[in-house]
N, C-alpha and C positions, 0 to 999 in steps of 0.2 A: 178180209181179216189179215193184218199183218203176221202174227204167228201161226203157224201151218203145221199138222201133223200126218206124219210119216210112215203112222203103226201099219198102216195096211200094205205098204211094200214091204215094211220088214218081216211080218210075217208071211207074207207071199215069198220072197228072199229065203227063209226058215222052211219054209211047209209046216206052219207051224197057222192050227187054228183060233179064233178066239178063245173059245173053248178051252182050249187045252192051256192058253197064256192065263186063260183067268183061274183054273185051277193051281198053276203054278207059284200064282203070284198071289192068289187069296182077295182078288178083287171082284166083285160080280162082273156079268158078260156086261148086265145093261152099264155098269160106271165107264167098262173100256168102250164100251161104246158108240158115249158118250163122248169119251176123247179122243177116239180115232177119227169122228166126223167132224172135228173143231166146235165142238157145240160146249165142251166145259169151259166154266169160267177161273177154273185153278186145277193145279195139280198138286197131291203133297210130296216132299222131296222123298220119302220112303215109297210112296207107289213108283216113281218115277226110278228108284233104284231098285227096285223089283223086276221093274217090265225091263230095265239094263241089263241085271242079270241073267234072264230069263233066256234074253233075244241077243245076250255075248254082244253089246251095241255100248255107245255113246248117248248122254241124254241129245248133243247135236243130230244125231242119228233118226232121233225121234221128232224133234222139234227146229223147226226153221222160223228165221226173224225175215221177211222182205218188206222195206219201206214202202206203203201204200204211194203210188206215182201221184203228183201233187197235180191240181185241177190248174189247166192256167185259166187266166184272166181272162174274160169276157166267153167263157163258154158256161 
C-alpha cells in the first residue's frame, strides 16, 4: 500500500496508549485501530486533527506517501 500509517510509533514516542488517544480524541479504539494498521479506506479531516492535537504531531507525522516500485518488463 502506497500510504503508510505511523500512529503506532507515535504513540510509542508519547507513552501514550490507544486507549487513552481514543478517549482523547472521542473515537472508538476498534476505528483507530483500524487506521493504525492501514486497513481504513479514509480518514475525516476532524479525526485526523484530533489525533494531531492529541499527539502535539503533523498530519505528515502520521501519514506517509511511498510510490509502490514499478514491476519491470518480462518479470
Amino acid at each position: 500500500m502506497p500510504v503508510t500509517v505511523h500512529l503506532d510509533d507515535l504513540l510509542r514516542e508519547r507513552r501514550m496508549s490507544l486507549t487513552e488517544l481514543s478517549e482523547e480524541v472521542g473515537v472508538t479504539i476498534a476505528n483507530l485501530s483500524i487506521l493504525k494498521t492501514g486497513k481504513a479506506k479514509a480518514v475525516r479531516f476532524s479525526t485526523l486533527e484530533a489525533i494531531c492535537r492529541a499527539l502535539d504531531c503533523q498530519p505528515g507525522d502520521i501519514l506517509a506517501f511511498a510510490a509502490e516500485e514499478e514491476v519491470e518488463d518480462g518479470q
